[in-house]
C-alpha positions as CSV (number, residue, x, y, z in Angstrom):
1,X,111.3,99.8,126.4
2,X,107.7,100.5,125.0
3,X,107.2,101.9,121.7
4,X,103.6,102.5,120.6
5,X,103.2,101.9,116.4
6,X,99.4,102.7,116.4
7,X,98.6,99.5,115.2
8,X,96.3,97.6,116.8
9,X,96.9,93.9,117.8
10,X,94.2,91.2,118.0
11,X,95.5,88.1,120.8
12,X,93.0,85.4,120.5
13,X,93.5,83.0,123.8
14,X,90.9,80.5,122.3
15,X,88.3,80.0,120.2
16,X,84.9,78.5,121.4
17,X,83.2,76.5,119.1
18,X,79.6,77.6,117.9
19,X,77.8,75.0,120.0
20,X,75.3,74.5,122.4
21,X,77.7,72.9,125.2
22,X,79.7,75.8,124.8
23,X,79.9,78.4,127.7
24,X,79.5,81.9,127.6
25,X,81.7,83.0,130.5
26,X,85.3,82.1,128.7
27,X,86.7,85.3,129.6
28,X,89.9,84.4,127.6
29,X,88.0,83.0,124.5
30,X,86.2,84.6,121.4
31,X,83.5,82.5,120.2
32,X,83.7,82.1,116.7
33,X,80.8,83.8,115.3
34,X,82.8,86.4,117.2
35,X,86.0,85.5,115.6
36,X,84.2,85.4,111.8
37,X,82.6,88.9,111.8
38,X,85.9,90.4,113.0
39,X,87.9,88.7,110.6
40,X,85.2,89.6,107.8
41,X,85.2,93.1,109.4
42,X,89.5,93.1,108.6
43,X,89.2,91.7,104.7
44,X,86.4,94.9,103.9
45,X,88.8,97.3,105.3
46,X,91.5,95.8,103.4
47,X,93.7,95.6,106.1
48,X,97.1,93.9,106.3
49,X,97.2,91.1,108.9
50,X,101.0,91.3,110.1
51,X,103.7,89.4,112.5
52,X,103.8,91.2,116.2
53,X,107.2,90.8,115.2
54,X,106.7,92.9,112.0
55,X,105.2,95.5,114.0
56,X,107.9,95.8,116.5
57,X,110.3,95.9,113.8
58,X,108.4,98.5,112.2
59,X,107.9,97.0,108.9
60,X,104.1,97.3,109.1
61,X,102.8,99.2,106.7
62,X,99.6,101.3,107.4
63,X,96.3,100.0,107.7
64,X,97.5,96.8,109.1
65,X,96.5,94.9,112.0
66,X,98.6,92.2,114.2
67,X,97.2,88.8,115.0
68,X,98.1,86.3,118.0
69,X,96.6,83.2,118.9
């Protein structure tokens, strides 16, 4: 059973390093320039970073956002 919480959840596969051997055609990694501006883009907002499990349990509170890697 799906239930939708209306929070959104970030799943990083990998992260490619910032460097010049590094390809641009990962389609399952975030380079990490990438990975820095969203992550700078969560602390302005003040957001929660939270368990998928937390979410799923519904103890997220609001403005909260879920994090895999």
């Amino acid at each position: 059973m799906t239930r939708l919480t209306g929070v959104p959840i970030l799943d990083y596969h990998r992260i490619v390093p910032a460097t010049p051997s590094a390809t641009s055609d990962d389609r399952f990694g975030v380079r990490e320039s990438v990975l820095r501006q969203q992550l700078q883009l969560i602390r302005e907002r003040r957001m929660a970073v939270v368990a998928p499990e937390e979410i799923v349990a519904g103890r997220a509170p609001g403005n909260s956002v879920g994090l895999t890697v």
